[in-house]
DODODO-109309 format. One record per residue (C-alpha): z, y, x; residue in one letter. Coordinates in steps of 0.02 Angstrom, whole numbers, plus 32768, in hexadecimal, padded with zeros to 4 digits. Layout:
ZYXa;...
This chain:
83537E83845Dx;82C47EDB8405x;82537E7C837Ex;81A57ECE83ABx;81317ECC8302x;808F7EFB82F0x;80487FAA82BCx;7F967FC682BEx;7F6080768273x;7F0780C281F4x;7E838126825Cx;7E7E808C82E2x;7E51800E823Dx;7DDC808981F7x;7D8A80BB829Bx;7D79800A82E1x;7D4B7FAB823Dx;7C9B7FCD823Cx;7C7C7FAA82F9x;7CF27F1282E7x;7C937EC4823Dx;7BF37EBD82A9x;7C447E45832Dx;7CAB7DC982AEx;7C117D858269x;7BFE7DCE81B8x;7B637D758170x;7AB47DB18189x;7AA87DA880BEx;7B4C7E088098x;7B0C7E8F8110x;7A6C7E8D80C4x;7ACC7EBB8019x;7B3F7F398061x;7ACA7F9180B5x;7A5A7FA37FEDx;7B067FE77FB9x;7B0F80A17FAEx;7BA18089801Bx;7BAD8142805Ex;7C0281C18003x;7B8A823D7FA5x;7BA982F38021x;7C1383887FC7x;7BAC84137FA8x;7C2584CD7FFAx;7C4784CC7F2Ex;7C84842D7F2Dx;7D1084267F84x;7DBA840B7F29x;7E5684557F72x;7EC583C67FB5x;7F7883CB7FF2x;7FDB83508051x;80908327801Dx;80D282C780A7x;809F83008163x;80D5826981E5x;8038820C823Bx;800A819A81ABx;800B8238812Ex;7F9F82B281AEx;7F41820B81D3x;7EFD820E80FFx;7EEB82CC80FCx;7E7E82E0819Ex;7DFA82508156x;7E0982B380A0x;7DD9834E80D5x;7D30830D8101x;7D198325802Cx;7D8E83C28016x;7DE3844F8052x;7EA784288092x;7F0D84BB802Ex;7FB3849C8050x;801D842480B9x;80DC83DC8079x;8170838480DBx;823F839580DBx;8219839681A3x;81E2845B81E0x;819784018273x;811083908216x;80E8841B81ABx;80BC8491823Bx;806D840B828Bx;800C83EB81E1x;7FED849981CEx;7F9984C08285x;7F2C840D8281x;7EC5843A81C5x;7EE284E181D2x;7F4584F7812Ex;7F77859680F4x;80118564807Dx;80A4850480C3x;812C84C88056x;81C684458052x;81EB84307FB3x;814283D57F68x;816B841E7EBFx;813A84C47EE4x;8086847A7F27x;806184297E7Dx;807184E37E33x;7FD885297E9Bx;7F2E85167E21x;7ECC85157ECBx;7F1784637EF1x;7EAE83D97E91x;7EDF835E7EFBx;7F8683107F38x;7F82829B7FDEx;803682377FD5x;806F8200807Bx;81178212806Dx;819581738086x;81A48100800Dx;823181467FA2x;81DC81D87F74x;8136819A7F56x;8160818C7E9Dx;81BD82387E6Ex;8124828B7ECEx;809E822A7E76x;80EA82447DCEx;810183057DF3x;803F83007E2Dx;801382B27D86x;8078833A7D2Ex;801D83AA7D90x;7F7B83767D5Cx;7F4483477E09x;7EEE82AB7E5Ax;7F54824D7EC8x;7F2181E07F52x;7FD781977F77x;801181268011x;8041807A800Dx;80BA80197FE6x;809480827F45x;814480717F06x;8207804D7F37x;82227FE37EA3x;81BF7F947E0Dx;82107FF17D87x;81C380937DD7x;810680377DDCx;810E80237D25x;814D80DC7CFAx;80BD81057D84x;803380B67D27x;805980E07C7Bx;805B81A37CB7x;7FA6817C7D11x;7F5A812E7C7Cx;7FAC81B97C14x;7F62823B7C68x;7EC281F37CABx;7EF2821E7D70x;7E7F81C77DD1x;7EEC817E7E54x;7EB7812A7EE6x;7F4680B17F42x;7F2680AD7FF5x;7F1D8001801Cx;7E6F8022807Cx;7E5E7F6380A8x;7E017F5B7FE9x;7D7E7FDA803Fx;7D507F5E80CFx;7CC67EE680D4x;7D2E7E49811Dx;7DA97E55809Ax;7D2E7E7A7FF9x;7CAD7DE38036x;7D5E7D728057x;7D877D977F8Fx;7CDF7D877F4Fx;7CD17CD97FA4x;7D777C8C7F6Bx;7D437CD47EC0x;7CA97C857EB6x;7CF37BD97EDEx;7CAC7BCE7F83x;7D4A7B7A7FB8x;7D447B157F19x;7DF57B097EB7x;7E727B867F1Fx;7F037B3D7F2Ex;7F747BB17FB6x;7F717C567FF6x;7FBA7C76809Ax;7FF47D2E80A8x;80227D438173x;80847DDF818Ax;80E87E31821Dx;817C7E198273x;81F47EB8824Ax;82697EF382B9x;83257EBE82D0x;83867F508321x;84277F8E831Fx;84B57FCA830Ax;8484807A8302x;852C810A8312x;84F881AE82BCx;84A882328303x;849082FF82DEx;8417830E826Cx;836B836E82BEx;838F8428828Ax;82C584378249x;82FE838981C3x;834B83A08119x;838C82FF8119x;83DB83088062x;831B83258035x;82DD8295809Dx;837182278043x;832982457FAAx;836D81E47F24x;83B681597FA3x;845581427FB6x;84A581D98030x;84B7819280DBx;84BE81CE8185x;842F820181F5x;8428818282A8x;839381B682D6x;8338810F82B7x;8337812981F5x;82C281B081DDx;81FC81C081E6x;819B8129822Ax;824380BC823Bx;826E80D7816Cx;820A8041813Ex;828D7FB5819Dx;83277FFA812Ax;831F7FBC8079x;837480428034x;82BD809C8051x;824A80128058x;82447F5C805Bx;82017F328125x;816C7ECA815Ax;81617E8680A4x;81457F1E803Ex;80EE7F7180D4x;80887EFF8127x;807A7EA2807Cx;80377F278006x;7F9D7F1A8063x;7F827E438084x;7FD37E2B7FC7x;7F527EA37F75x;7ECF7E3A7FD9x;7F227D8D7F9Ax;7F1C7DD97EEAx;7E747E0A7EF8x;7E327D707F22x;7EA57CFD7EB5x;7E777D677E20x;7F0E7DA17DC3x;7F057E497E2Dx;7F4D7E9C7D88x;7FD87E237D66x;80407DC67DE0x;80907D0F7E0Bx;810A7CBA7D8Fx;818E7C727E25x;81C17CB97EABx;823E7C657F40x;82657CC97FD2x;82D67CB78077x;83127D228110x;83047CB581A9x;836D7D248218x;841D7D8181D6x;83F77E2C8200x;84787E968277x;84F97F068227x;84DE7FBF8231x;84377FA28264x;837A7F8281E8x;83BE7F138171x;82FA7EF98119x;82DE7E558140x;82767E2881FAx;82537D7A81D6x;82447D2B814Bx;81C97CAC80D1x;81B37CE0800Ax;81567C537F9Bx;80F87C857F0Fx;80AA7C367E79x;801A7C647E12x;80037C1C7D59x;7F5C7BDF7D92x;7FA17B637E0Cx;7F817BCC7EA6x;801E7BD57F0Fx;80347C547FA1x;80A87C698038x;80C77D10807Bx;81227D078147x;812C7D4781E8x;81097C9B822Ax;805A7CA1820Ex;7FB17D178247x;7FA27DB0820Bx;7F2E7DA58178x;7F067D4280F4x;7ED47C8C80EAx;7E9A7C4C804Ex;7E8F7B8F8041x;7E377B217FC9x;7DF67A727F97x;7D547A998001x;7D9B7AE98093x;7DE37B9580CEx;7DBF7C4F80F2x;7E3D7CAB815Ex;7E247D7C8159x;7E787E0B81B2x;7E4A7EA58209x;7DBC7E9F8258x;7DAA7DEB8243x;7D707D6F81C1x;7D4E7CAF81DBx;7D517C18817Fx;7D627B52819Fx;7C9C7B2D8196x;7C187BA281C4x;7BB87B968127x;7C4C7BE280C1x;7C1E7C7F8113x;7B6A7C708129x;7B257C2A806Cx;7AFE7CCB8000x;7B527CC47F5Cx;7AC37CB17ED2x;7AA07D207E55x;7B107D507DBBx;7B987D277E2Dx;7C407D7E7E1Cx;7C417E267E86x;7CCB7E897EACx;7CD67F3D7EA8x;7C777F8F7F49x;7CBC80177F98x;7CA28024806Cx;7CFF80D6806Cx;7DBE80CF802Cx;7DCE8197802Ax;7D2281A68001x;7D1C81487F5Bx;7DB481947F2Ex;7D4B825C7F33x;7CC582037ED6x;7D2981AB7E4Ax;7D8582657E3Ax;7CD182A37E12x;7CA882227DACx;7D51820C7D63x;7D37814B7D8Bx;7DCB80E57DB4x;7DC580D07E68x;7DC780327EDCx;7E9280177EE5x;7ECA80877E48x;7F7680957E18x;7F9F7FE17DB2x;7F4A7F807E43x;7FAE7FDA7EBAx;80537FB67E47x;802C7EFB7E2Bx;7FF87ED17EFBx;80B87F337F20x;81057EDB7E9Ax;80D97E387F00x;813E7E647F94x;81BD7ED07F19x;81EC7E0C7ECCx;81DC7DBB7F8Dx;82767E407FB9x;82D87E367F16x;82D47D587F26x;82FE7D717FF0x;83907DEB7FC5x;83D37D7B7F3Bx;83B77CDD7F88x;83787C7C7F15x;82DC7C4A7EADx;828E7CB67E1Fx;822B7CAA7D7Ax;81B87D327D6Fx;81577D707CD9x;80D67DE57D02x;80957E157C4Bx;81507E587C2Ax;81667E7C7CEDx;82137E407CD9x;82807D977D26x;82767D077C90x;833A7D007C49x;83777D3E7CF2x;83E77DED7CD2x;84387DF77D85x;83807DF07DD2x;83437E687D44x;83AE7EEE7D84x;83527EE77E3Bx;82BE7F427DD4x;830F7FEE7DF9x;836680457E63x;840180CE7E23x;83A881797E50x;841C81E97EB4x;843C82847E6Dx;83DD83257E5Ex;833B829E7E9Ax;8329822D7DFEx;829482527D86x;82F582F17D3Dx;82CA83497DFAx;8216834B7DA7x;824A83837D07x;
């Protein structure tokens, strides 16, 4: 029996958000405020324009590029599959096609890198990008592991890259006015965080299967371990085998766990316990990332959070005075005045942004860090990166998120990366 779980898209969220905000009962003073905000990217001038190139050409990847050529000019298009890059090429109109992503970070015309490739390679093509010189905008879940998220920010703030993570929900107006509220003690003391996520799917066996002549499947393996092709691990299905991602709770998660962090505060730390369980065993030869499951946190302010499938999608943040549930499209709380009383002045705002791409151009003309750059990105994945390491090992964890390493705990410490399969480990970048 299939597990169906829920996918809503980039372009749907982004083209529906607006429309939807007006119907879900955003206060008349919060739009009064957004509408003062400059909220609109400033238009490129035909001289402004910087060359952009997407590494990474499935739906999601196309998906970022076609909203980021509204602020530049698509130069050259990047995937392992011949088939995504041609279809790439003929939707922006790119002139250079490539499959190996280090050749694109040689071309001076390319200021700009757009990651959507799967998980495991997010890193290796960030880190080349940052060689490179280039900005990155870079999918989500930003990393496979947390050892990679440190090396990743330590090259960003190295270099100065601005780097925009695309975990868009920071851009929306439900989500920001959630935050803001929780942070101005609107619920009064917060004491629990509930992070509702999707069910995944739980499929299988699957028999190998020829691999697509247009694939280089070695490529796609990347530095995972060498497995072979069924036909259900590859493109949109990667994300339910661990060996590439980590399921519903790095996928799903990176987005409602960056929203939990924003709100709780410590959006550039992390919790200090983490306690996670698989409900369901999954099936042998089939996804083995878990499909239902329940991760506890703890913050060392008190605030717990629970992150499951067996709960709305969104985020519901209770406190002493009362709750405020958000999610896509939707934000509502447990009295009407929560929503409705305007926070007074000199109270804590949160960084505005109402375009995710479009802050992202400006902050690469201003040289501003953007909206979701690279350590905020890190810390929200490391969330769900701990929720999979506790469900895996089956017990409870200490977590300390100065050293971003388990307290006295050497088996768990070794979770924190993965062996690199050769030629792909950080040498393939030189």
């Amino acid at each position: 029996m299939k597990t169906f779980h829920i996918h809503i898209s980039r372009r749907r969220f982004l083209k529906t958000s607006a429309a939807v905000a007006a119907g879900t009962a955003l206060p008349a003073w919060f739009l009064e405020e957004t509408r003062s905000y400059a909220a609109a990217p400033k238009p490129l001038s035909p001289n402004d324009k910087p060359g952009i190139a997407l590494v990474g050409c499935g739906g999601q990847g196309r998906g970022d590029c076609d909203w980021a050529r509204n602020f530049g000019q698509v130069i050259a298009v990047c995937d392992v599959d011949e088939k995504h890059v041609a279809e790439a090429a003929k939707q922006f109109n790119a002139p250079h096609k490539y499959k190996d992503f280090r050749k694109v970070m040689e071309r001076d015309d390319v200021h700009v890198v757009i990651n959507g490739t799967p998980d495991h390679w997010h890193t290796l093509v960030n880190l080349a990008a940052i060689k490179a010189g280039k900005d990155i905008y870079s999918e989500k879940p930003l990393t496979l592991t947390i050892d990679e998220g440190k090396r990743l920010v330590k090259a960003v703030k190295e270099q100065k890259t601005v780097f925009q993570t695309g975990s868009q929900q920071r851009s929306d107006r439900n989500f920001r006015l959630a935050c803001e509220l929780v942070r101005n003690g609107r619920l009064g003391k917060l004491q629990h965080i509930l992070v509702g996520l999707p069910t995944g799917p739980r499929e299988g066996p699957f028999k190998a299967v020829p691999v697509p002549p247009e694939l280089d499947w070695d490529f796609y393996l990347g530095q995972t371990p060498k497995v072979d092709y069924n036909g259900h691990n590859c493109h949109w299905n990667f994300r339910w085998w661990y060996q590439f991602s980590g399921g519903q709770m790095t996928d799903w998660g990176a987005h409602h766990n960056d929203i939990a962090q924003w709100g709780n505060g410590p959006e550039r730390s992390g919790p200090v316990e983490v306690d996670g369980k698989s409900f369901v065993d999954m099936i042998p030869g089939g996804y083995d990332a878990a499909a239902e499951y329940e991760v506890k946190f703890k913050y060392a302010n008190g605030v717990a959070m629970t992150a499951t499938n067996r709960a709305p999608n969104g985020v519901k943040f209770d406190g002493s005075d009362g709750w405020i549930f958000v999610s896509r499209g939707e934000i509502k709380a447990s009295k009407p005045e929560l929503l409705e009383e305007s926070l007074p002045a000199g109270a804590v705002r949160l960084y505005k942004s109402d375009n995710h791409m479009g802050n992202f151009f400006e902050c690469i003309r201003s040289r501003q860090a953007p909206i979701c750059e690279a350590e905020i990105g890190h810390r929200s994945i490391s969330v769900a990166h701990l929720g999979v390491i506790s469900v895996r090992l089956g017990r409870p964890l200490k977590w300390d998120p100065a050293k971003e390493e388990f307290v006295g705990d050497n088996e768990a410490n070794k979770w924190l990366s993965r062996e690199m399969r050769k030629p792909y480990d950080y040498s393939y970048i030189g």
